[in-house]
Structure formats: structure tokens, C-alpha cells
N, CA, C and O atoms as a GROMACS GRO file, in nm:
protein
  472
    1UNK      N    1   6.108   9.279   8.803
    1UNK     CA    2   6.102   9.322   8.664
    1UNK      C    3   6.047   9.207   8.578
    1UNK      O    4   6.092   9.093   8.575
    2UNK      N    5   5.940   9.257   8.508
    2UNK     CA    6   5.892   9.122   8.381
    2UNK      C    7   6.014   9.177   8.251
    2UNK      O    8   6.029   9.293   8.212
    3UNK      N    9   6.073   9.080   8.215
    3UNK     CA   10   6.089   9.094   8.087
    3UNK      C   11   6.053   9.001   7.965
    3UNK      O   12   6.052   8.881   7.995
    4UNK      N   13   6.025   9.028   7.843
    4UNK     CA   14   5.982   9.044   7.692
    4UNK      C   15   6.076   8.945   7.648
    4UNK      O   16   6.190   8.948   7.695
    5UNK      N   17   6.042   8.853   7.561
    5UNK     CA   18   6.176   8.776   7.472
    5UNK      C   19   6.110   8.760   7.340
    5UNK      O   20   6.039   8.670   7.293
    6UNK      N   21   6.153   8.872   7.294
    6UNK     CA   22   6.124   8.901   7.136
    6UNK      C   23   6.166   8.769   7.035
    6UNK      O   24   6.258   8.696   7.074
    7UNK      N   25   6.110   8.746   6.926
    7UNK     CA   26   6.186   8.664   6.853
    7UNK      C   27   6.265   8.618   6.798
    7UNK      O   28   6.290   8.512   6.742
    8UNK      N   29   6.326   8.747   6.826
    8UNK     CA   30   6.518   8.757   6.754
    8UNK      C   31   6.576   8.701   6.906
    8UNK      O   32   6.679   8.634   6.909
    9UNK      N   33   6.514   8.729   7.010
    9UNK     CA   34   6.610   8.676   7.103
    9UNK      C   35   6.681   8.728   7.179
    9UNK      O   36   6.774   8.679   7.243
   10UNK      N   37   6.614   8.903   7.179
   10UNK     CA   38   6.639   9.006   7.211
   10UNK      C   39   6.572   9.020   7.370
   10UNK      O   40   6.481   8.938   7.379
   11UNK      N   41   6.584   9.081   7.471
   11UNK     CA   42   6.466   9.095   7.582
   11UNK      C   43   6.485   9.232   7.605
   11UNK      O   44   6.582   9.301   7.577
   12UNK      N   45   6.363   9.266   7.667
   12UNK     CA   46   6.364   9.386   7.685
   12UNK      C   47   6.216   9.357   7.783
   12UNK      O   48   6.135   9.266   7.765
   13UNK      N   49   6.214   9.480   7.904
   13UNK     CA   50   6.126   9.554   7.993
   13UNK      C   51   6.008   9.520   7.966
   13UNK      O   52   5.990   9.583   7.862
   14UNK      N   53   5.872   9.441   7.995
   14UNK     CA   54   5.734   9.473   7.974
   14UNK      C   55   5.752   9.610   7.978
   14UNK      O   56   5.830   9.669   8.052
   15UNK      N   57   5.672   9.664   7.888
   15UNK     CA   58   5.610   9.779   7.906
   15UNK      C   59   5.434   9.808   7.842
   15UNK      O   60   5.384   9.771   7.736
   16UNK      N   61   5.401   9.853   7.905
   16UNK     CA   62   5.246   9.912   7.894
   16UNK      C   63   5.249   9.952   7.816
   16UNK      O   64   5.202   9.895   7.717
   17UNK      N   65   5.311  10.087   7.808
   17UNK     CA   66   5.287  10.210   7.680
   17UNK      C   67   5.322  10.131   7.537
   17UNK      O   68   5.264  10.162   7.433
   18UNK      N   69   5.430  10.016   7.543
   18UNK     CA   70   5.376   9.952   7.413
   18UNK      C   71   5.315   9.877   7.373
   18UNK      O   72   5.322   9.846   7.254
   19UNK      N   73   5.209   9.803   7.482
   19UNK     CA   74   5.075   9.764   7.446
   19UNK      C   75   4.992   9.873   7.438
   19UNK      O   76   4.895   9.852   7.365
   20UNK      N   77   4.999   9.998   7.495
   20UNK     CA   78   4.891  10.060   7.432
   20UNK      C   79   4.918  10.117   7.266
   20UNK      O   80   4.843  10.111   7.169
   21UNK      N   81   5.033  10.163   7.277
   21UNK     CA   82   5.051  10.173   7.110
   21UNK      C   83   5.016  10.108   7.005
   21UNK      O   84   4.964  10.159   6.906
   22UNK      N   85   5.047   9.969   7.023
   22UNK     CA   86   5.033   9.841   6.954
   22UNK      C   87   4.862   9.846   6.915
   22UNK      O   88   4.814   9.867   6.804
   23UNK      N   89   4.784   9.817   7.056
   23UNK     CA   90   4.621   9.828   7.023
   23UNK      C   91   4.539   9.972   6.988
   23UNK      O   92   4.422   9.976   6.950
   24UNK      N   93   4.635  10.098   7.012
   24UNK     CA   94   4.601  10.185   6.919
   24UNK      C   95   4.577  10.171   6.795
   24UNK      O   96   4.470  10.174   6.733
   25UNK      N   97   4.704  10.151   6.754
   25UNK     CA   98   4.708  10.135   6.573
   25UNK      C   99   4.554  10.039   6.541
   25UNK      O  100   4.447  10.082   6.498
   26UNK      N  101   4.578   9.948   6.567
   26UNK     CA  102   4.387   9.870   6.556
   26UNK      C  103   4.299   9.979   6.586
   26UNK      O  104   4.227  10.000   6.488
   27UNK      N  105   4.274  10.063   6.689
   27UNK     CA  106   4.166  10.116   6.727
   27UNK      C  107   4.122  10.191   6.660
   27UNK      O  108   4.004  10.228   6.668
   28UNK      N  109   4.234  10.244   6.549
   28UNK     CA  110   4.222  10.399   6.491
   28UNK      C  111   4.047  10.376   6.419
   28UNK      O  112   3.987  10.277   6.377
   29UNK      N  113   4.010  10.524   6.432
   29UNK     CA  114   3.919  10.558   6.375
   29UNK      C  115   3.789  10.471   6.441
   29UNK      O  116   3.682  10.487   6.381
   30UNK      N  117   3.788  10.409   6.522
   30UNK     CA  118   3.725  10.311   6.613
   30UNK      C  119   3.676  10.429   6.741
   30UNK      O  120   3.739  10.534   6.747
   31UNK      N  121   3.561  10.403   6.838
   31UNK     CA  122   3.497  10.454   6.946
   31UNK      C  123   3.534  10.399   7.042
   31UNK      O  124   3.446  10.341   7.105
   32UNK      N  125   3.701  10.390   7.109
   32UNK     CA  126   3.776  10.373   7.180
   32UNK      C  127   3.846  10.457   7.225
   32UNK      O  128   3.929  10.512   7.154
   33UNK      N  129   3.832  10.487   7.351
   33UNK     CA  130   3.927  10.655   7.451
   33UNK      C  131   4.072  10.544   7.496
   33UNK      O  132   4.095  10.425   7.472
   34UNK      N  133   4.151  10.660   7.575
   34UNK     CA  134   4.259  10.612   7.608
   34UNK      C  135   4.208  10.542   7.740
   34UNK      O  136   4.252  10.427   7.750
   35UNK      N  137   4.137  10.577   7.832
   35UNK     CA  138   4.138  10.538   7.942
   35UNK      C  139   4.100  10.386   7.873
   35UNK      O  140   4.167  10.305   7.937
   36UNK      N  141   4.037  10.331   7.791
   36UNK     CA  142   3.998  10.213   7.768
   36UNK      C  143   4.113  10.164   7.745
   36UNK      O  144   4.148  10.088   7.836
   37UNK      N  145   4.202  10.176   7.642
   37UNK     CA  146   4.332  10.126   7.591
   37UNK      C  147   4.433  10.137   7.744
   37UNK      O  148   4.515  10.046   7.745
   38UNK      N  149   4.440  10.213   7.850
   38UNK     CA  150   4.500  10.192   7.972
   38UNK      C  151   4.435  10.086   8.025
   38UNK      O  152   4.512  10.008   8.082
   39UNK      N  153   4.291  10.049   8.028
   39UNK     CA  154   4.252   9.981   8.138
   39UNK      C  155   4.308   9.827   8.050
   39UNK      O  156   4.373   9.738   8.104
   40UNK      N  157   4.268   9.828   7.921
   40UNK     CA  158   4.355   9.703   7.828
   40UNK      C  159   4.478   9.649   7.896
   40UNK      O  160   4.501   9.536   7.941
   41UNK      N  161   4.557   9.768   7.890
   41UNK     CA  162   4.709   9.709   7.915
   41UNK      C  163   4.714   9.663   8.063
   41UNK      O  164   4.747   9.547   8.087
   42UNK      N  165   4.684   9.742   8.156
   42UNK     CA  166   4.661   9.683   8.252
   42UNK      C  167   4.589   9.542   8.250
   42UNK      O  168   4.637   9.464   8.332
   43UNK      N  169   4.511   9.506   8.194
   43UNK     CA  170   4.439   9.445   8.231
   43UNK      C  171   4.550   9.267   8.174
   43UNK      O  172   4.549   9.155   8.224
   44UNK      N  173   4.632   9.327   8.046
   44UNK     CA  174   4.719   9.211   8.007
   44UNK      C  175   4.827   9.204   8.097
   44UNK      O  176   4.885   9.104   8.140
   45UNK      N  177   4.851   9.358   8.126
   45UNK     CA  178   5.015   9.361   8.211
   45UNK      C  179   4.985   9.226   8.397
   45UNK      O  180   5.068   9.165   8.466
   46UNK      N  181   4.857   9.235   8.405
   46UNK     CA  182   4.815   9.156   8.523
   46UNK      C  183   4.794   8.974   8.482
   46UNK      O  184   4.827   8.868   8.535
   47UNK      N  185   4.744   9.004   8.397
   47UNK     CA  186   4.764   8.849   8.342
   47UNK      C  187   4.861   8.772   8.306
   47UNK      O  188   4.873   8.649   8.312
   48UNK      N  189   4.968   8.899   8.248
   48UNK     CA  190   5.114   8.819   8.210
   48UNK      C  191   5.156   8.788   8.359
   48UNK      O  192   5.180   8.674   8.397
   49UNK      N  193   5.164   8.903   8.443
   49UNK     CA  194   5.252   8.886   8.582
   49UNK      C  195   5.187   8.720   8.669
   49UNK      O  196   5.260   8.638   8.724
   50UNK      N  197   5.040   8.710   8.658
   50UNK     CA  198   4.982   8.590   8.706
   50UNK      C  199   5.020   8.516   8.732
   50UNK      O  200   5.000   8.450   8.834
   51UNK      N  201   5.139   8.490   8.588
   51UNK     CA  202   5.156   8.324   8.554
   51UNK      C  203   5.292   8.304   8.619
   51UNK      O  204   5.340   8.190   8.618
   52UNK      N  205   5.371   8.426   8.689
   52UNK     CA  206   5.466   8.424   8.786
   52UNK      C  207   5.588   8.372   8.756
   52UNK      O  208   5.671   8.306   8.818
   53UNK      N  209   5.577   8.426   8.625
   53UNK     CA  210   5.727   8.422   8.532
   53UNK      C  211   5.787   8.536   8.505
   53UNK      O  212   5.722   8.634   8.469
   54UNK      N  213   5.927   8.540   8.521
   54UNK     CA  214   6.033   8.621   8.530
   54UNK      C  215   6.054   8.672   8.384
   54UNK      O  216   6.074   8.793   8.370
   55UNK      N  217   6.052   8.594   8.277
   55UNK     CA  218   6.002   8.611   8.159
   55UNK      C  219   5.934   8.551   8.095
   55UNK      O  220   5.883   8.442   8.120
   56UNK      N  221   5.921   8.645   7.961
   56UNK     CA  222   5.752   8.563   7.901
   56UNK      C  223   5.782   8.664   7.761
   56UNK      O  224   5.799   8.784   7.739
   57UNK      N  225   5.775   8.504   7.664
   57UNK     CA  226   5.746   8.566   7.461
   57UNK      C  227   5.696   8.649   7.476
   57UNK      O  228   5.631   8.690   7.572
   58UNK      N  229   5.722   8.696   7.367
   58UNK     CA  230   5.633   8.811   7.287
   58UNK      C  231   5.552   8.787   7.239
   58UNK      O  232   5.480   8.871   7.184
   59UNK      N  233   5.526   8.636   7.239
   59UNK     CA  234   5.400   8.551   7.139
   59UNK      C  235   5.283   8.553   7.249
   59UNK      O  236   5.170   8.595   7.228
   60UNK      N  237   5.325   8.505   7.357
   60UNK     CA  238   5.244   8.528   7.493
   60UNK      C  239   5.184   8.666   7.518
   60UNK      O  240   5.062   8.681   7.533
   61UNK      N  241   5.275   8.770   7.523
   61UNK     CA  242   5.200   8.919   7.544
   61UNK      C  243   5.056   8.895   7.424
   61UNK      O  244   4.936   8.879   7.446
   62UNK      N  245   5.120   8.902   7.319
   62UNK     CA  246   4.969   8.904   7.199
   62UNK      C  247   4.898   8.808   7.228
   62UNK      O  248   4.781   8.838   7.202
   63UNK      N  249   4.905   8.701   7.271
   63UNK     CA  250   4.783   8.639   7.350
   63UNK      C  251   4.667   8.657   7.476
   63UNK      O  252   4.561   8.610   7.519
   64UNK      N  253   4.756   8.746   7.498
   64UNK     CA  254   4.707   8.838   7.672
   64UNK      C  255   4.633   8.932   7.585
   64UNK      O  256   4.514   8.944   7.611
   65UNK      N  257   4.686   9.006   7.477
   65UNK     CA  258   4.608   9.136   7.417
   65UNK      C  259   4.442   9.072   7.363
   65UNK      O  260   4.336   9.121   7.401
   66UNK      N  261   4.454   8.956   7.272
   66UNK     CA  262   4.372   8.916   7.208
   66UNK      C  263   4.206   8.908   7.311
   66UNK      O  264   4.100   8.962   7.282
   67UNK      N  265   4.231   8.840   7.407
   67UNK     CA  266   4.092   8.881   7.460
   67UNK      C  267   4.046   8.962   7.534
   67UNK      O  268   3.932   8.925   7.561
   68UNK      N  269   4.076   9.083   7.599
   68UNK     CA  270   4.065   9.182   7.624
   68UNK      C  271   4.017   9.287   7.506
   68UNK      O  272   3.919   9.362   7.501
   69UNK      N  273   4.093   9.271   7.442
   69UNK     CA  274   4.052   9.351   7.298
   69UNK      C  275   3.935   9.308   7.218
   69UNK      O  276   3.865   9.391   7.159
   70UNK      N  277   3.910   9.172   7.215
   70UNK     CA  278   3.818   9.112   7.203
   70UNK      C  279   3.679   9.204   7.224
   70UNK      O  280   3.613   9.260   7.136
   71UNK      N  281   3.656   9.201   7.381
   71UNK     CA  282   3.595   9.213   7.444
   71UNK      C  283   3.567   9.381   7.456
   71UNK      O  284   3.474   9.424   7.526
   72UNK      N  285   3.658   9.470   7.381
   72UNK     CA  286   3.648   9.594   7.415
   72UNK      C  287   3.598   9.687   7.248
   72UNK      O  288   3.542   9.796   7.235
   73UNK      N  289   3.642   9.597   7.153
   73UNK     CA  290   3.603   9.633   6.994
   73UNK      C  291   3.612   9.496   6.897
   73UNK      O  292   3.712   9.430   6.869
   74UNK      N  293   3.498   9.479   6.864
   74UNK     CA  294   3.512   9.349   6.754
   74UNK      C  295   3.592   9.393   6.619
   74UNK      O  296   3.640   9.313   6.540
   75UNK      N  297   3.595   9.499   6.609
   75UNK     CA  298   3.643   9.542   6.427
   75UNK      C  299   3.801   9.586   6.486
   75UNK      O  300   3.881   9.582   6.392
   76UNK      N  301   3.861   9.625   6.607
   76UNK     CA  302   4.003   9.659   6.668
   76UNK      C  303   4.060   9.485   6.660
   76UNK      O  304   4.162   9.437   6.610
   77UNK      N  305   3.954   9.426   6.728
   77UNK     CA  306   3.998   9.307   6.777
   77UNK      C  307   4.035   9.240   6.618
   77UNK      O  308   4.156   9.228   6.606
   78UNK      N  309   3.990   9.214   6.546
   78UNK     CA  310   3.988   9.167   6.392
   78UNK      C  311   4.118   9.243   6.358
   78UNK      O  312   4.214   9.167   6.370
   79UNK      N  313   4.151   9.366   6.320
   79UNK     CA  314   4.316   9.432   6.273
   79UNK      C  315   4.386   9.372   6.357
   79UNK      O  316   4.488   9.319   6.311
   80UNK      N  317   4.372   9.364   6.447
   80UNK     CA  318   4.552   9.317   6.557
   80UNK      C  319   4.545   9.150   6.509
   80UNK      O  320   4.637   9.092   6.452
   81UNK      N  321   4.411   9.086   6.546
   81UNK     CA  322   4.435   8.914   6.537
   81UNK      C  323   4.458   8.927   6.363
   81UNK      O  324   4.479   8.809   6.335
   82UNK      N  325   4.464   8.985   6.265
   82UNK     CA  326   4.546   8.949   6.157
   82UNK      C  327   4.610   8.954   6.098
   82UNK      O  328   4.633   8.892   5.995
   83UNK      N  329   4.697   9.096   6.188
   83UNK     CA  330   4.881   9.088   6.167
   83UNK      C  331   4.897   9.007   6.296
   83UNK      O  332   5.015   8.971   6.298
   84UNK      N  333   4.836   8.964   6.397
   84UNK     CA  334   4.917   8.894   6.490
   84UNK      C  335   4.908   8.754   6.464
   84UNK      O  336   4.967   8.677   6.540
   85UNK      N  337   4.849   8.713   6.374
   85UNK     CA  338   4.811   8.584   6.364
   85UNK      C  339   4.823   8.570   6.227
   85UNK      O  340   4.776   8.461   6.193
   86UNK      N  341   4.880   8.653   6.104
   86UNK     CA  342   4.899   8.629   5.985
   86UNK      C  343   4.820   8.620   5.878
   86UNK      O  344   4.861   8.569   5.773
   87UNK      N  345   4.726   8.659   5.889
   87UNK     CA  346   4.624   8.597   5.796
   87UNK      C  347   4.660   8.631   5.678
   87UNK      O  348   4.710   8.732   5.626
   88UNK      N  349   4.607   8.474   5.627
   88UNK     CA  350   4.698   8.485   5.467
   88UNK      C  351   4.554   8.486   5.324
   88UNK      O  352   4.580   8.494   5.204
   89UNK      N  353   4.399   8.477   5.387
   89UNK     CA  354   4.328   8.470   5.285
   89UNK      C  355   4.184   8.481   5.317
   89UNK      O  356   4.145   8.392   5.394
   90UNK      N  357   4.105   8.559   5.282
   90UNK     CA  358   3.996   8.563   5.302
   90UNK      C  359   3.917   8.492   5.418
   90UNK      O  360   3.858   8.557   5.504
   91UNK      N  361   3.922   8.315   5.417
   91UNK     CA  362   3.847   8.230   5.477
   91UNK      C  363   3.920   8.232   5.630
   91UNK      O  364   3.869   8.165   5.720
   92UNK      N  365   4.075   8.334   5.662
   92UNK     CA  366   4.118   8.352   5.774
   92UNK      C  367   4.044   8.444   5.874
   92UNK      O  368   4.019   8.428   5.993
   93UNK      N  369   4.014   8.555   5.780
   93UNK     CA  370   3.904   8.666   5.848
   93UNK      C  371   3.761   8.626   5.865
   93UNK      O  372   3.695   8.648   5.966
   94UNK      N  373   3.718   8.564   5.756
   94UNK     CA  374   3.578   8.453   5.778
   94UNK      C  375   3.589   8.361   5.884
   94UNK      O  376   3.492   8.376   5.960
   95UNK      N  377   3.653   8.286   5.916
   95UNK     CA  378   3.664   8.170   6.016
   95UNK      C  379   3.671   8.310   6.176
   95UNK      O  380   3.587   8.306   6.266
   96UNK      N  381   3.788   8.417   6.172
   96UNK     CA  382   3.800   8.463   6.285
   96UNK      C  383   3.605   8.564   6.330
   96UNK      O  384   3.539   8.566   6.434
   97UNK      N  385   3.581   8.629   6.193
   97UNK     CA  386   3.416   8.674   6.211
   97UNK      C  387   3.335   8.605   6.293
   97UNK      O  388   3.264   8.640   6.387
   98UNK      N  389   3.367   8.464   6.224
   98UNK     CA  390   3.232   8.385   6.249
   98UNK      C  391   3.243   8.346   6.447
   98UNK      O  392   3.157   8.360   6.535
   99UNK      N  393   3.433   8.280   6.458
   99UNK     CA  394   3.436   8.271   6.611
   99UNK      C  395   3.385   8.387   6.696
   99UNK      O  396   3.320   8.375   6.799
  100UNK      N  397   3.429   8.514   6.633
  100UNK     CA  398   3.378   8.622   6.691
  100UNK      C  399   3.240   8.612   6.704
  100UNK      O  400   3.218   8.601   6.825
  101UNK      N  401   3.106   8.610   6.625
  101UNK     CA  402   3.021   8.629   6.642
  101UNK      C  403   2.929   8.551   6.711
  101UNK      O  404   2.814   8.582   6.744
  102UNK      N  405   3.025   8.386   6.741
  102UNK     CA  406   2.992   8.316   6.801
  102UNK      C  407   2.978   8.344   6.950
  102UNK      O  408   2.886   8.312   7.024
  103UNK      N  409   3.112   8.422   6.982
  103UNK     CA  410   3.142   8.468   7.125
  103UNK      C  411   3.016   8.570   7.169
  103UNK      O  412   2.956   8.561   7.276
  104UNK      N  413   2.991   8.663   7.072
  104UNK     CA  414   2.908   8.765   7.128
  104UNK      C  415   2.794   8.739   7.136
  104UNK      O  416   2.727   8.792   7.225
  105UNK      N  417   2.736   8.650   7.046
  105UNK     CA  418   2.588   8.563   7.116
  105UNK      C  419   2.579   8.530   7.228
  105UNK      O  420   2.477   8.546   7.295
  106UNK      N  421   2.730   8.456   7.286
  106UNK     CA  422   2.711   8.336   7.363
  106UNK      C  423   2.729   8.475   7.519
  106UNK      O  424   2.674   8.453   7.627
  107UNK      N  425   2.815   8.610   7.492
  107UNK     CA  426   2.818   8.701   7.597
  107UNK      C  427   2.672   8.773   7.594
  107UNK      O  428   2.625   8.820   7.491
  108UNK      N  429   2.600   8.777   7.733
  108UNK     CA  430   2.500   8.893   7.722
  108UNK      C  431   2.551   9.028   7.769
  108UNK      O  432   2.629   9.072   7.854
  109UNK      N  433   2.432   9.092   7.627
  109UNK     CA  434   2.496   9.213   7.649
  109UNK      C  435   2.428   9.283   7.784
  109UNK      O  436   2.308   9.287   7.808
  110UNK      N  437   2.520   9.330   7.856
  110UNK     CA  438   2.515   9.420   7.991
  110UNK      C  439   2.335   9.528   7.972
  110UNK      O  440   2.241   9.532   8.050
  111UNK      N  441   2.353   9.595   7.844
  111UNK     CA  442   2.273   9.643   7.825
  111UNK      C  443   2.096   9.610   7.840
  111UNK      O  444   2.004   9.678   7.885
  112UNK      N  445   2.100   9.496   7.790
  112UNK     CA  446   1.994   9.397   7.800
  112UNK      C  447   1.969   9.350   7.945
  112UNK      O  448   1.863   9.349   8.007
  113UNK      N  449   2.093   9.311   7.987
  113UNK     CA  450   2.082   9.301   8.169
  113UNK      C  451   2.014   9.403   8.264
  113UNK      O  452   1.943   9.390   8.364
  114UNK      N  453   2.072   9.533   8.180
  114UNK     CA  454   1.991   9.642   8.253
  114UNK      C  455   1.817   9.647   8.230
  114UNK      O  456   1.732   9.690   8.308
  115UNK      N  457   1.803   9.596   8.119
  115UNK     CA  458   1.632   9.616   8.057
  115UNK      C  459   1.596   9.544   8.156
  115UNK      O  460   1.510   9.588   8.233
  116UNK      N  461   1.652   9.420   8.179
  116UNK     CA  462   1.561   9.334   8.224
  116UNK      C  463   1.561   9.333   8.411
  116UNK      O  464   1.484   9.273   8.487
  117UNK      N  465   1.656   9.408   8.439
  117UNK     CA  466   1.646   9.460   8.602
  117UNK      C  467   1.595   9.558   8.617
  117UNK      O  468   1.566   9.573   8.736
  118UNK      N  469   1.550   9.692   8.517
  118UNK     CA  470   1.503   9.773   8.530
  118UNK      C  471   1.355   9.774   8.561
  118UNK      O  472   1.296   9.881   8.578
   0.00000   0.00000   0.00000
């Protein structure tokens, strides 16, 4: 069993279904299916287990979410990193844009991979 150690100090069960809830709420109104938001959680629920701890923060799970989500919606990824990360003022969402847009330069897009093997 993984378990959760909330900040109150509470633990409780990893569970999936509330990482997918969690990166729902971001997704809304976003071009994101469920199977994507399953393959998400999975994809954190494997990374938390990795590190081969019996338990693990709750600060840790949202760190597992952050690049995956990243990687799956830039405007999803932006709502979760700024209730998960607080943002308190404009130059918080500016500074997170700009890392973002830094990342997606520096990723090629798949698409382009295909042009150029085609």
C-alpha cells in the first residue's frame, strides 16, 4: 500500500481517481479525454511508487502531477501549477509562461518529426 501524508498530518491511500479529479478541474473546457487524464495518473502513480517509499507528501504527489501535465496541456498545466504553487501576482504566471515556453522550444514537436521522416 502507498500512502498520502496530507498536511494536517492526516494519511490516507494513494489513490488515482484523485489525481484524476484534481487534473480534471484544470482541464475543464480544455481538448483533454479521460483516457489522457488515466494515462496522467498512471503515469504519476508509477513515479511516486519508483522512489520505493512506503509513504510520500502530498507536496510530492503535486510534483509528480506537474510534469506530466506539463507535457499533456500548457494552459491545464498553468491552473494546477497556480493553486499548487500559490501564485500570488502577475510576474508568478509570467515567470511560469515564459519557463513553459522555454520547455516547448527546447521539446520537438513529434509532429514535425513526422514531416521530416515522411
Amino acid at each position: 500500500m502507498l500512502a498520502v501524508v496530507k498536511r494536517s498530518g492526516v494519511t490516507e491511500q494513494f489513490s488515482r481517481d484523485k489525481v484524476v479529479r484534481g487534473v480534471r478541474r484544470a482541464c475543464q473546457g480544455r481538448p483533454v479525454d479521460d483516457d489522457a487524464l488515466q494515462q496522467l495518473a498512471q503515469r504519476v502513480e508509477e513515479s511516486i511508487r519508483s522512489a520505493g517509499l512506503a509513504e510520500i507528501p502530498s507536496h510530492e504527489v503535486g510534483l509528480a502531477i506537474l510534469g506530466p501535465l506539463r507535457e499533456l496541456d500548457g494552459v491545464a498545466y498553468l491552473r494546477f501549477a497556480s493553486v499548487y504553487r500559490s501564485f500570488s501576482s502577475v510576474e508568478d504566471f509570467e515567470k511560469e509562461i515564459s519557463d513553459l515556453r522555454e520547455a516547448m522550444a527546447a521539446t520537438p514537436d513529434e509532429s514535425d518529426q513526422d514531416a521530416k521522416d515522411g
